[in-house]
Backbone as CSV, one residue per row, in Angstrom:
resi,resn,N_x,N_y,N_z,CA_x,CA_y,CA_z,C_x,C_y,C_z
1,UNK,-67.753,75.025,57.937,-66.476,74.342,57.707,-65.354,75.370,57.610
2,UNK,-64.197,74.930,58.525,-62.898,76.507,58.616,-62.269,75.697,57.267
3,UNK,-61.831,77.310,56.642,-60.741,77.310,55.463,-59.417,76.226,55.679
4,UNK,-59.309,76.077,56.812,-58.192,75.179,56.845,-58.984,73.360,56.218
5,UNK,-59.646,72.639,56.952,-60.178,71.747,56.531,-61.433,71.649,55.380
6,UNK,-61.414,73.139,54.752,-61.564,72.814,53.479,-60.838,72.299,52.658
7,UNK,-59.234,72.834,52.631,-57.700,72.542,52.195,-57.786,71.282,52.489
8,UNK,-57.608,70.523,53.424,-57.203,69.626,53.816,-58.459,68.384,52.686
9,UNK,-59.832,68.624,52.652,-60.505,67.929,51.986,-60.232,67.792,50.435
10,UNK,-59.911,69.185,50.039,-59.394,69.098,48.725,-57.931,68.169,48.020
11,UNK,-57.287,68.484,49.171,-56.298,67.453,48.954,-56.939,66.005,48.537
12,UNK,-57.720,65.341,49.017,-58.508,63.791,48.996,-58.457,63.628,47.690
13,UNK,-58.862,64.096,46.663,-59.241,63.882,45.487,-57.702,63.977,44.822
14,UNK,-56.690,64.699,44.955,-55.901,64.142,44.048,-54.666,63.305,44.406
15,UNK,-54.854,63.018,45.913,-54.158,62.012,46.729,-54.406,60.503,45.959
16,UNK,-55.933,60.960,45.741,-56.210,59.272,45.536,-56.296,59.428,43.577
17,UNK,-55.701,60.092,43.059,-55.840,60.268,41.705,-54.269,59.822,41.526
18,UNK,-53.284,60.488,42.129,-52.036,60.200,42.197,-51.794,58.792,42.846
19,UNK,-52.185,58.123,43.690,-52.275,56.992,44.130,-52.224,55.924,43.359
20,UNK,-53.707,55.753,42.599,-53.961,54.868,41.423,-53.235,55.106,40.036
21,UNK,-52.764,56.503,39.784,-51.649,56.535,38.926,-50.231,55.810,39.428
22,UNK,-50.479,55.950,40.245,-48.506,55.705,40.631,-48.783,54.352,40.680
23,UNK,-49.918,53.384,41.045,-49.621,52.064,41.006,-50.000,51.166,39.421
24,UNK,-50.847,52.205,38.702,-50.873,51.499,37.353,-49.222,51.739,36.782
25,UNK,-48.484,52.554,36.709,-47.628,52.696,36.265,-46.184,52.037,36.688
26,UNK,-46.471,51.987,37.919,-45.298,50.550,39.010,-45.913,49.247,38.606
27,UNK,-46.446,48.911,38.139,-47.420,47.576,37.951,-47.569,47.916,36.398
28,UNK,-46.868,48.244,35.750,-47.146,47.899,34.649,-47.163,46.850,33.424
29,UNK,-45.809,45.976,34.031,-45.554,44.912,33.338,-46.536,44.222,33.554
30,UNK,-47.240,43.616,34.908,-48.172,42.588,35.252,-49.353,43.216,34.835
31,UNK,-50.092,44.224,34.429,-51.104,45.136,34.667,-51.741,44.550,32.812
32,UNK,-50.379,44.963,32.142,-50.743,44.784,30.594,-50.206,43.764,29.674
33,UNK,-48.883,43.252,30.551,-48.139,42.298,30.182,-48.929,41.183,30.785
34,UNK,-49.504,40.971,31.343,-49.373,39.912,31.939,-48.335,38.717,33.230
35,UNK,-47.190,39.598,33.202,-45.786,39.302,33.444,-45.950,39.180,35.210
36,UNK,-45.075,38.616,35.324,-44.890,38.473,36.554,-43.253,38.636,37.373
37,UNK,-42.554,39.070,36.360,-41.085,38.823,36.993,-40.834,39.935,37.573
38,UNK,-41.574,40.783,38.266,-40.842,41.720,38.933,-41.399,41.074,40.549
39,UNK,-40.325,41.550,41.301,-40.460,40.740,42.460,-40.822,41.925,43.519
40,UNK,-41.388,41.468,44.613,-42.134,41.709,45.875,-41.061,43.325,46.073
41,UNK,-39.875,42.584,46.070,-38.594,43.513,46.772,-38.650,44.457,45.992
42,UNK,-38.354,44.580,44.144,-38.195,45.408,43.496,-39.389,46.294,43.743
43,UNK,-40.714,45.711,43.345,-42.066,46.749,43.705,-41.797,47.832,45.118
44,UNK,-40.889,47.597,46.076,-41.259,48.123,47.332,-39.848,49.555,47.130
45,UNK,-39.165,48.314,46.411,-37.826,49.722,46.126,-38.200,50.643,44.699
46,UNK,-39.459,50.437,43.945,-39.625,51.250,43.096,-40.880,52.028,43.466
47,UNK,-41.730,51.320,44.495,-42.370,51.864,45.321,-41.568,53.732,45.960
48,UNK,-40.985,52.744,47.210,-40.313,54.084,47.749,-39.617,55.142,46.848
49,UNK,-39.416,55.202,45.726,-38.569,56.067,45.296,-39.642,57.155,44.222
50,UNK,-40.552,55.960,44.448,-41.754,57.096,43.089,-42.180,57.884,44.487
51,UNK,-42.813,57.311,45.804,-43.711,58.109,46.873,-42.804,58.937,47.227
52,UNK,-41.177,58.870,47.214,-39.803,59.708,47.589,-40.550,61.086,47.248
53,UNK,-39.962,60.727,45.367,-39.831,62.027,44.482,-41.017,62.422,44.289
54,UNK,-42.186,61.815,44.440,-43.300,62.636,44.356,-43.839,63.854,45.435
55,UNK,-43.734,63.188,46.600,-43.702,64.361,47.632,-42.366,65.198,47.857
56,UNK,-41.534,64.405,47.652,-40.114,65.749,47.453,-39.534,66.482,46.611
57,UNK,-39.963,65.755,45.305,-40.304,67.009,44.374,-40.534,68.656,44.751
58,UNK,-41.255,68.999,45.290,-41.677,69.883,45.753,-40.152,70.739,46.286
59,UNK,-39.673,70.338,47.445,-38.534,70.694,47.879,-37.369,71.075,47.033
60,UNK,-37.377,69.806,46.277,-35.940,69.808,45.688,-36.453,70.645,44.370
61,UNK,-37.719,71.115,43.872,-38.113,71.992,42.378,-38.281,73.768,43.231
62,UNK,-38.281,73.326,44.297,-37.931,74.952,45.569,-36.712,75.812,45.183
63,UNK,-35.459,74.587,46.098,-34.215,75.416,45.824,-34.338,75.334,44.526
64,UNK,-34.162,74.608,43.221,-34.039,74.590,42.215,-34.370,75.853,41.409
65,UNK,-35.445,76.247,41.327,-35.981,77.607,41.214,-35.694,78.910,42.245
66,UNK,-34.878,78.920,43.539,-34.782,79.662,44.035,-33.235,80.432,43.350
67,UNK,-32.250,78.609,43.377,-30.870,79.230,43.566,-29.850,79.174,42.247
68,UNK,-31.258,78.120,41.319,-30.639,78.287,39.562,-31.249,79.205,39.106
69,UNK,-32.771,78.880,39.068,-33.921,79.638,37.585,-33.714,81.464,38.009
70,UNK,-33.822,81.387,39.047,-33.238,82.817,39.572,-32.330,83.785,39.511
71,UNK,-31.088,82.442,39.473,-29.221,82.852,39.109,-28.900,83.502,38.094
72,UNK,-28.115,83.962,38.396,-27.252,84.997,36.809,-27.425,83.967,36.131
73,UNK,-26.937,82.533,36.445,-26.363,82.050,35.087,-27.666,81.381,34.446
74,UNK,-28.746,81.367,34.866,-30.036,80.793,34.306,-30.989,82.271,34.055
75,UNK,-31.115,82.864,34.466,-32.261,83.883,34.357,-32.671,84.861,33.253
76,UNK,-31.603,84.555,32.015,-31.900,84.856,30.570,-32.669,83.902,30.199
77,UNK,-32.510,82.902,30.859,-34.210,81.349,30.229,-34.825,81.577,31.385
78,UNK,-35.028,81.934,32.156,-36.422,82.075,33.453,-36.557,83.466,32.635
79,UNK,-36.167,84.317,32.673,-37.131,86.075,32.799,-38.342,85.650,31.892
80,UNK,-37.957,85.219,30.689,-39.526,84.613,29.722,-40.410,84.376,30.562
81,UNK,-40.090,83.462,31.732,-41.486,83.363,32.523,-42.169,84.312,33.088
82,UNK,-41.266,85.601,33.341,-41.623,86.779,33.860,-41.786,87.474,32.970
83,UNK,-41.909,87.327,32.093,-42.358,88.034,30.851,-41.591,89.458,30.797
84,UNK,-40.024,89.125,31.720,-39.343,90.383,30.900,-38.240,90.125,29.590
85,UNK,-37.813,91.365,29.118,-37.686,91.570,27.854,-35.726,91.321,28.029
86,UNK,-35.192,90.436,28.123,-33.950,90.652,28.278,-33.218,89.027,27.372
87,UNK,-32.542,89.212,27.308,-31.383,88.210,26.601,-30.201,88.044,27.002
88,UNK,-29.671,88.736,28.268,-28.444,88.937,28.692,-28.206,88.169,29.489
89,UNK,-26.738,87.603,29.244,-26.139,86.176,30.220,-25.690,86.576,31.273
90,UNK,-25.632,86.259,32.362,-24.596,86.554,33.657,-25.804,87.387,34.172
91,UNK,-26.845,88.411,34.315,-27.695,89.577,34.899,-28.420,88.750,35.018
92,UNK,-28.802,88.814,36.545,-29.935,88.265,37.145,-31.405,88.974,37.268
93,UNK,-32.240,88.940,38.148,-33.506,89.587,38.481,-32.747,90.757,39.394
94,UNK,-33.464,91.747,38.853,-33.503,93.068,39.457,-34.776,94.183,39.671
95,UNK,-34.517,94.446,41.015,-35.730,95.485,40.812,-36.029,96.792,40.220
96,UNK,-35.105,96.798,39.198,-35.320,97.486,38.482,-36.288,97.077,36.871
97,UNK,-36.721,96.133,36.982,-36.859,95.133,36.138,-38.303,95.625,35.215
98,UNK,-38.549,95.877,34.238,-39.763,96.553,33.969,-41.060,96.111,34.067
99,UNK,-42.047,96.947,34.249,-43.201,96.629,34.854,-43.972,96.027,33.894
100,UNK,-43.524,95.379,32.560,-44.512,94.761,31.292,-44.501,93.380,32.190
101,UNK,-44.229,92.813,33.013,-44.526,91.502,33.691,-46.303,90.812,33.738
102,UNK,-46.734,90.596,32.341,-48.524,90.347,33.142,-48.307,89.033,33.136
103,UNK,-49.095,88.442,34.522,-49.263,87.462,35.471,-49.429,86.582,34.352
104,UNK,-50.549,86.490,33.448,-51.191,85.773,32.108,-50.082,85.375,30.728
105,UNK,-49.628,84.665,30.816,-49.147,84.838,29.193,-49.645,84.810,28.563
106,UNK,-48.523,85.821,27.666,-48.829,86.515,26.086,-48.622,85.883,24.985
107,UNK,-47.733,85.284,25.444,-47.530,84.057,24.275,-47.683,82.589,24.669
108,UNK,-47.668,81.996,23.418,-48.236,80.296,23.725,-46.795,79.711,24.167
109,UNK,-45.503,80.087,23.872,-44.356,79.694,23.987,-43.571,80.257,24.624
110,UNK,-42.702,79.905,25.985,-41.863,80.799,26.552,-40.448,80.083,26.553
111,UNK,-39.166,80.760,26.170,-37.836,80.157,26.132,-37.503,79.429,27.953
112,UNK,-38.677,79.652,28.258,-38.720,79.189,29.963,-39.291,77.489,29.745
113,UNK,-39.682,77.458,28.308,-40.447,75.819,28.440,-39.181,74.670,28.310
114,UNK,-38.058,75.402,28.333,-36.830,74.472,27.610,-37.026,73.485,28.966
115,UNK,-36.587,74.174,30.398,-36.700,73.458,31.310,-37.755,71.930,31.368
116,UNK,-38.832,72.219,31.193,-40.085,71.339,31.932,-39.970,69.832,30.407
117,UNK,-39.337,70.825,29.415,-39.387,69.530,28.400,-38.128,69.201,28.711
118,UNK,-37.226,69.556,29.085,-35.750,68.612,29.361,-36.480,67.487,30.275
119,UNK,-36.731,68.005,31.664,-36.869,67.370,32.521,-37.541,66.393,31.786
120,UNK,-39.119,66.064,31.504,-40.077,65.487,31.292,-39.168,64.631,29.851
121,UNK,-38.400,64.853,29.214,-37.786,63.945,27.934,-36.841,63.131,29.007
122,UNK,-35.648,63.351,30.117,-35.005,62.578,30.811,-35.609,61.674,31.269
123,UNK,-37.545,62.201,31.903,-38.458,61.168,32.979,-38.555,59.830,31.474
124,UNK,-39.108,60.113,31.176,-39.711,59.251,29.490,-38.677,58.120,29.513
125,UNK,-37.097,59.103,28.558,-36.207,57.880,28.667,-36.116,57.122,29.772
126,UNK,-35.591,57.048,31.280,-35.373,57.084,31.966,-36.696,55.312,32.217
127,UNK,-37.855,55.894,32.202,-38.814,54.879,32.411,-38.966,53.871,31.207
128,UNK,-38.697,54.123,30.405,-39.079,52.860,28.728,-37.471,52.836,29.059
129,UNK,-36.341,52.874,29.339,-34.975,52.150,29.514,-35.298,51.020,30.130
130,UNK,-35.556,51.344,32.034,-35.503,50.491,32.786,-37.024,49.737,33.324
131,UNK,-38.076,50.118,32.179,-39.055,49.347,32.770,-38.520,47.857,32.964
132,UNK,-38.004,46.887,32.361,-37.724,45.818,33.111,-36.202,46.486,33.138
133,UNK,-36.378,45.905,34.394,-35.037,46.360,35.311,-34.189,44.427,35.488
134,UNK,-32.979,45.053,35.929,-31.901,44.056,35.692,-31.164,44.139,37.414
135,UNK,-31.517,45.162,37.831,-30.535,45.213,38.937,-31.407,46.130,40.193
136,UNK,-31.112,46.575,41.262,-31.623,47.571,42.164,-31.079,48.938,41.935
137,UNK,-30.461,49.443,41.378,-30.000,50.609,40.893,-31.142,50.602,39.647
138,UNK,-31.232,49.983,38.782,-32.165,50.046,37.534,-33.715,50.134,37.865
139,UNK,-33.983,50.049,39.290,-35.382,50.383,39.652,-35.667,50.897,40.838
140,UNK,-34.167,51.898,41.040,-33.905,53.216,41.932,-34.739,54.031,40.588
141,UNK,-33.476,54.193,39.478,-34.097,55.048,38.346,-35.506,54.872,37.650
142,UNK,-35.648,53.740,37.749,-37.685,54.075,37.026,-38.540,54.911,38.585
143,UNK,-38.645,54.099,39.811,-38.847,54.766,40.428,-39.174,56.335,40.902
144,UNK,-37.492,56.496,40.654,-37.677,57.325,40.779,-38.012,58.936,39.865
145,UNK,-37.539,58.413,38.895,-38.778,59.178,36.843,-40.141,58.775,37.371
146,UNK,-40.639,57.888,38.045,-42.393,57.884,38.130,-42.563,59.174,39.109
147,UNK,-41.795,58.948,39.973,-42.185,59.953,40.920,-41.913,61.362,40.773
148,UNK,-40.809,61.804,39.806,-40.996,62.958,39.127,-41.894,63.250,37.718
149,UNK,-42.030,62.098,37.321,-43.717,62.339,36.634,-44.979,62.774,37.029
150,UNK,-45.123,62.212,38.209,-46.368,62.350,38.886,-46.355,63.885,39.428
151,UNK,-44.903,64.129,40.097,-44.913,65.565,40.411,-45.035,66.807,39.629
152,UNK,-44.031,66.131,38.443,-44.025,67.277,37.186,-45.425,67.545,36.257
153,UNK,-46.554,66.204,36.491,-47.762,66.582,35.822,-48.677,66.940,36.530
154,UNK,-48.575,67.668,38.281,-49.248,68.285,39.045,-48.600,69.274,39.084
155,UNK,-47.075,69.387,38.961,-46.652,71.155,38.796,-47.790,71.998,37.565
156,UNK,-47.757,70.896,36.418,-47.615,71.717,35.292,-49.735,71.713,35.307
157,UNK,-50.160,71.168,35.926,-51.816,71.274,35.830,-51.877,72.321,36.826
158,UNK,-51.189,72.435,37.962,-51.138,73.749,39.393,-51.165,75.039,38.410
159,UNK,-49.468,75.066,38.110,-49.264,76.204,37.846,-48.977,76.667,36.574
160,UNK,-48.919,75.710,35.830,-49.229,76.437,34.525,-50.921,76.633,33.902
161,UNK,-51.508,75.460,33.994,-52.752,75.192,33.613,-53.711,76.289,34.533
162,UNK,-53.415,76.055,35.849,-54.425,76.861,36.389,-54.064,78.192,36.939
163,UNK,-52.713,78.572,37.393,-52.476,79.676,37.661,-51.949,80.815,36.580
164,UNK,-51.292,80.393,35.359,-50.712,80.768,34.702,-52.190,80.877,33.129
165,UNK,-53.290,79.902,33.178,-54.320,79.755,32.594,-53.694,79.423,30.818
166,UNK,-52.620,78.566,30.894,-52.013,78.786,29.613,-52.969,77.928,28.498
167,UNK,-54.242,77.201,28.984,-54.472,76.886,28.012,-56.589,77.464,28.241
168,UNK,-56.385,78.662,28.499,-57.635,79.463,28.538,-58.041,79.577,29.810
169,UNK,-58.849,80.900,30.287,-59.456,81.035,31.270,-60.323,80.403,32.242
170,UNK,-61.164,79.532,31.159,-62.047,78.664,31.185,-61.616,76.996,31.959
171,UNK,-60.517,76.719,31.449,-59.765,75.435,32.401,-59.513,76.229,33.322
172,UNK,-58.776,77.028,33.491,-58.450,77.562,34.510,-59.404,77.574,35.869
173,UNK,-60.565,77.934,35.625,-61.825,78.887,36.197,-61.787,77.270,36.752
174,UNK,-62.061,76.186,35.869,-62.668,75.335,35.841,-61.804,74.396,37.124
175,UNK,-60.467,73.914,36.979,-59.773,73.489,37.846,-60.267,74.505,39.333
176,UNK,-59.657,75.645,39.332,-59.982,76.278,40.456,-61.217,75.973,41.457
177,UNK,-62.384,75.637,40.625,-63.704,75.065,41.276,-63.589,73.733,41.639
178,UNK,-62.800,72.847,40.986,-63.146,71.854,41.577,-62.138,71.190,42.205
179,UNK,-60.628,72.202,42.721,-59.468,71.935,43.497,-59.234,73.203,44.006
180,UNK,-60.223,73.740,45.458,-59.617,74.436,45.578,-58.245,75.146,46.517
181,UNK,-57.518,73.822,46.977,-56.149,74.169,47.411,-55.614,74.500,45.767
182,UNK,-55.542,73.907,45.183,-54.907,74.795,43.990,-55.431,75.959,43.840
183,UNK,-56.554,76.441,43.912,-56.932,78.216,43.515,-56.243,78.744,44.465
184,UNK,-56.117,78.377,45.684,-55.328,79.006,46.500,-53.541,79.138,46.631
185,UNK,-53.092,77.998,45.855,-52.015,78.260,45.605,-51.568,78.764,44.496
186,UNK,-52.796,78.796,43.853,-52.410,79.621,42.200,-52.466,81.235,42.405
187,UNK,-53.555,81.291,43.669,-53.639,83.044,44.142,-52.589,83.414,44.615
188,UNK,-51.771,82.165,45.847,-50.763,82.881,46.156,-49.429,83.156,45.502
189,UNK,-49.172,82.239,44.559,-47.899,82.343,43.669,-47.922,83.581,42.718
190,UNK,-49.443,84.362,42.226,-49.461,85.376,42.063,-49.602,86.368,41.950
191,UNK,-49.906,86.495,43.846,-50.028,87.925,44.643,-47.968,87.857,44.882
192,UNK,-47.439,87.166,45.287,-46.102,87.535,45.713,-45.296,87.279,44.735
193,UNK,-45.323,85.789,43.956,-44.053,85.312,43.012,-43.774,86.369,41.768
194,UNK,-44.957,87.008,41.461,-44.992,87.049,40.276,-44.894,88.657,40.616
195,UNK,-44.725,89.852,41.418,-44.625,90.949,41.820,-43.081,91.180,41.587
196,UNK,-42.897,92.453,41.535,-41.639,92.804,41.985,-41.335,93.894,43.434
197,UNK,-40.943,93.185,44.003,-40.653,94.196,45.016,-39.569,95.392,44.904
198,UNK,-39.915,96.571,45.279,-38.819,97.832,45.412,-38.491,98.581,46.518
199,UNK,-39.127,98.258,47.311,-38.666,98.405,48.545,-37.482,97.856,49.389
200,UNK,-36.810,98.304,50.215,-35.708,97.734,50.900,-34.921,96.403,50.002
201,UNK,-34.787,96.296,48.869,-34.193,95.212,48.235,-33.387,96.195,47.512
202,UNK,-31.713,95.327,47.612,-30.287,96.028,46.997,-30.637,95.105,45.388
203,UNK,-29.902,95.897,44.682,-29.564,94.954,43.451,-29.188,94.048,43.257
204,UNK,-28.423,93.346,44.715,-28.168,92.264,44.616,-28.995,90.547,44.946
205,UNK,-30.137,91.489,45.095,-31.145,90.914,45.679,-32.340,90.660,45.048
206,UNK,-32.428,89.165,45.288,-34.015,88.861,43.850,-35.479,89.439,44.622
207,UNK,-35.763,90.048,43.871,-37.158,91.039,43.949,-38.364,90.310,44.335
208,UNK,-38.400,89.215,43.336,-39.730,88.567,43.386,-39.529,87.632,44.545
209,UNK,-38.643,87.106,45.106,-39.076,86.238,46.519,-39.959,85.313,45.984
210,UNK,-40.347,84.673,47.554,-41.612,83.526,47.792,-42.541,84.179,47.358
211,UNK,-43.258,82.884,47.079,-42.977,81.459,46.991,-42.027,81.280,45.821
212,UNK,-41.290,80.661,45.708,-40.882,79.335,44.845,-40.958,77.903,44.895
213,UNK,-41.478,77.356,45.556,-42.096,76.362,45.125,-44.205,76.847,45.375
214,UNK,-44.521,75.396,44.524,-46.280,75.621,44.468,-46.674,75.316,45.334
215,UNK,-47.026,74.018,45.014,-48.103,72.982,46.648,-47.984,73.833,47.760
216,UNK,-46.248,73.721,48.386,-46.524,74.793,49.667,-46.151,76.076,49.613
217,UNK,-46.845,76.907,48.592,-46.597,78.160,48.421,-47.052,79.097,49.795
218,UNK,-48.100,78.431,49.922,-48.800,79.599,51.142,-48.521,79.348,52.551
219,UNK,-47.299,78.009,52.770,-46.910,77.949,53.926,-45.279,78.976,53.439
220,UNK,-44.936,79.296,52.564,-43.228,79.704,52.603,-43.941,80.919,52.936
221,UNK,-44.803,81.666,52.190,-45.275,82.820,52.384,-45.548,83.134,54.248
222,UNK,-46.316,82.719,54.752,-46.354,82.413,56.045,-45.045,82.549,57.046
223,UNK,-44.236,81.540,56.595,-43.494,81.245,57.077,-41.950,82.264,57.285
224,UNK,-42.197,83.398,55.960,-41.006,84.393,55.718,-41.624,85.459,56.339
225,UNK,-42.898,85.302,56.123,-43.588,87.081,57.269,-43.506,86.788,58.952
226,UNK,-43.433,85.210,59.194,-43.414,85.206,60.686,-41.899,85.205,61.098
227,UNK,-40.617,84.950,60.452,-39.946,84.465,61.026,-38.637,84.991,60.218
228,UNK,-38.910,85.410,58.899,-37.883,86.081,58.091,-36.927,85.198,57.481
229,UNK,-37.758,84.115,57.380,-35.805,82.960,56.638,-37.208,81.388,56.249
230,UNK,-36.332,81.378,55.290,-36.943,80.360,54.408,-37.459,78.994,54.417
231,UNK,-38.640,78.731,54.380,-38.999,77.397,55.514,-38.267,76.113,54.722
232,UNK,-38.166,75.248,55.906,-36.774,74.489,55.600,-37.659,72.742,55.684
233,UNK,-36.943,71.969,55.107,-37.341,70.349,54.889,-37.288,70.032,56.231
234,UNK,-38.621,69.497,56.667,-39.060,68.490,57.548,-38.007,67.392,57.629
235,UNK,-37.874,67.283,58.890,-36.777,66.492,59.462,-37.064,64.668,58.431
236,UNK,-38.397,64.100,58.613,-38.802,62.909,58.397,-38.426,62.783,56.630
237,UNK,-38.790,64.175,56.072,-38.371,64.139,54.579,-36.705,63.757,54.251
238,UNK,-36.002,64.971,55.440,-34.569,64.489,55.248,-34.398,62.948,55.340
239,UNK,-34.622,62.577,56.349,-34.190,61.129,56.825,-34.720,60.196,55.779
240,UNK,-35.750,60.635,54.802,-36.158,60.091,53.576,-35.031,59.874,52.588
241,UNK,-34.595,61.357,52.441,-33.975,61.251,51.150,-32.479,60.894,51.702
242,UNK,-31.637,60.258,53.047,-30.718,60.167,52.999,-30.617,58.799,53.057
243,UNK,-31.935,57.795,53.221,-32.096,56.594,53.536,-32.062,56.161,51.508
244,UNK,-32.841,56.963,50.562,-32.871,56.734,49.525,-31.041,57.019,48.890
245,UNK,-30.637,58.164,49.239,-29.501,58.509,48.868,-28.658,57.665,49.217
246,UNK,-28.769,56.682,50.698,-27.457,55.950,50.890,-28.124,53.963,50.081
247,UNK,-29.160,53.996,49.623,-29.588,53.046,49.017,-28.924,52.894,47.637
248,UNK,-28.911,54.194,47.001,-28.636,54.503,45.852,-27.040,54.697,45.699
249,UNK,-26.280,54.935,46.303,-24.893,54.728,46.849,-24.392,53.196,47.194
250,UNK,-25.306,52.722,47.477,-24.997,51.184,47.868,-25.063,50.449,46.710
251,UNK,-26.497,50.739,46.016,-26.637,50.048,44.480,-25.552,50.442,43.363
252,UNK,-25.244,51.355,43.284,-24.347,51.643,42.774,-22.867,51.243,42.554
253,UNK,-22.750,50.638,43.906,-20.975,50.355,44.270,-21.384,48.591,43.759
254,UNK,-22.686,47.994,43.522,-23.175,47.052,43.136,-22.751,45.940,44.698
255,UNK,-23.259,46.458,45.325,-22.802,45.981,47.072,-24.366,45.096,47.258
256,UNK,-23.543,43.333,46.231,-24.864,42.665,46.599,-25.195,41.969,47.850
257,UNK,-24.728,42.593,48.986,-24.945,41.820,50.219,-26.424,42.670,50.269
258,UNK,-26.503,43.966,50.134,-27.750,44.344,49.933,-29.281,44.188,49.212
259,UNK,-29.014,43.387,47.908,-29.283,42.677,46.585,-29.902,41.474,47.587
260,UNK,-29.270,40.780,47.998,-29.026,39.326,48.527,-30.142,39.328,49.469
261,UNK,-30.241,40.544,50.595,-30.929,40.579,51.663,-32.364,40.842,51.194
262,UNK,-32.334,41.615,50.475,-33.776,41.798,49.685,-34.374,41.263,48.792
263,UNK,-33.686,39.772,48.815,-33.619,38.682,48.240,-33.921,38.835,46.563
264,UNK,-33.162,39.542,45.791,-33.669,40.241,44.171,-33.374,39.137,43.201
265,UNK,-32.738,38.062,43.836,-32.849,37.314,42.623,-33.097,35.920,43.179
């Protein structure tokens, strides 16, 4: 069996783990409630927006980490993740940056966790607000909190749990065996992410590079040694998120000819 369709098999198992999560949790009113008032239309528009952000997650937690967690103005709360020693506002990553960086954390707590609990406290509210929803904008937003749930609790089992081993070697070891596109993206995030480069890089220039994002860590990697520039969103993803973006623009302006057609009430 080639390394490639080993990858590809490993994927199966948490396709269909994420699957049956994302529909107990879209189905929740009828599932435990008993309830029935959410309609055909709403399921399909809270549908699309969890399958949106779950696979585009990825993208949009890319730049996010490339062109904030990276930035002067964030990288006194990212360096913790890099386990360097700094406190200073406005100074970004440099390769001058000291070599105490180990891959493993040292501590149980990094001023880098502020991020993943903001996010994950916005997903929470966000879903117990609008579980029953009132409008199509109100189940744009659960939607789309499921689908950064689902993403944010495969970031944080990828790469914290298993690459980062924050809660022992042993899960770690353990995930790795029995997912191994994740061992492989946990290897590659830190043979390159987690390095500093000193070679040909100015000061003005972030050291550590790709990957920044996980899942497709080992295609950016790939993709910057063949071609030198940063692999970019699949055309079908765009046309995703501009079909969601102009949905969400429409719900918004409360433009119920749209409401009406998708027959919501």
């Amino acid at each position: 069996m080639t390394r490639k369709s080993i990858q590809w098999k490993s994927l199966l198992p948490v396709v269909g783990t994420l699957t049956i999560f994302g529909s107990i949790v879209m189905n929740y009113e009828s599932i435990f409630r008993g309830t029935t008032t959410t309609s055909n239309s709403r399921l399909l528009v809270r549908g699309y927006f969890a399958i949106l952000l779950t696979i585009g997650m990825e993208y949009v937690a890319r730049y996010e980490h490339k062109y904030l967690w990276h930035s002067r103005l964030l990288w006194f709360i990212h360096a913790s993740h890099h386990h360097q020693r700094t406190t200073k506002f406005l100074v970004g990553p440099s390769k001058n940056d000291a070599e105490c960086n180990t891959f493993v954390s040292e501590q149980k707590m990094e001023l880098n966790d502020i991020f993943p609990i903001f996010f994950s406290s916005v997903a929470m509210f966000v879903l117990w607000k609008y579980s029953e929803s009132s409008c199509m904008l109100h189940d744009i937003y659960y939607g789309s909190a499921c689908g950064i749930s689902v993403y944010g609790t495969t970031y944080f089992i990828g790469h914290d749990l298993c690459a980062h081993e924050r809660c022992g070697k042993g899960l770690a070891k353990w995930l790795k065996q029995i997912f191994p596109r994740m061992a492989y993206c946990a290897d590659i995030h830190a043979a390159y992410h987690h390095k500093i480069m000193k070679d040909d890089i100015s000061d003005e220039d972030d050291p550590y590079g790709a990957p920044y994002g996980f899942w497709l860590g080992p295609h950016e990697v790939q993709h910057q040694k063949e071609t030198g520039k940063d692999l970019g969103v699949p055309v079908v993803m765009k046309c995703c998120f501009y079909v969601g973006g102009v949905m969400t623009l429409l719900a918004s302006l409360n433009f119920d000819v749209l409401e009406s057609k998708l027959q919501y009430r």
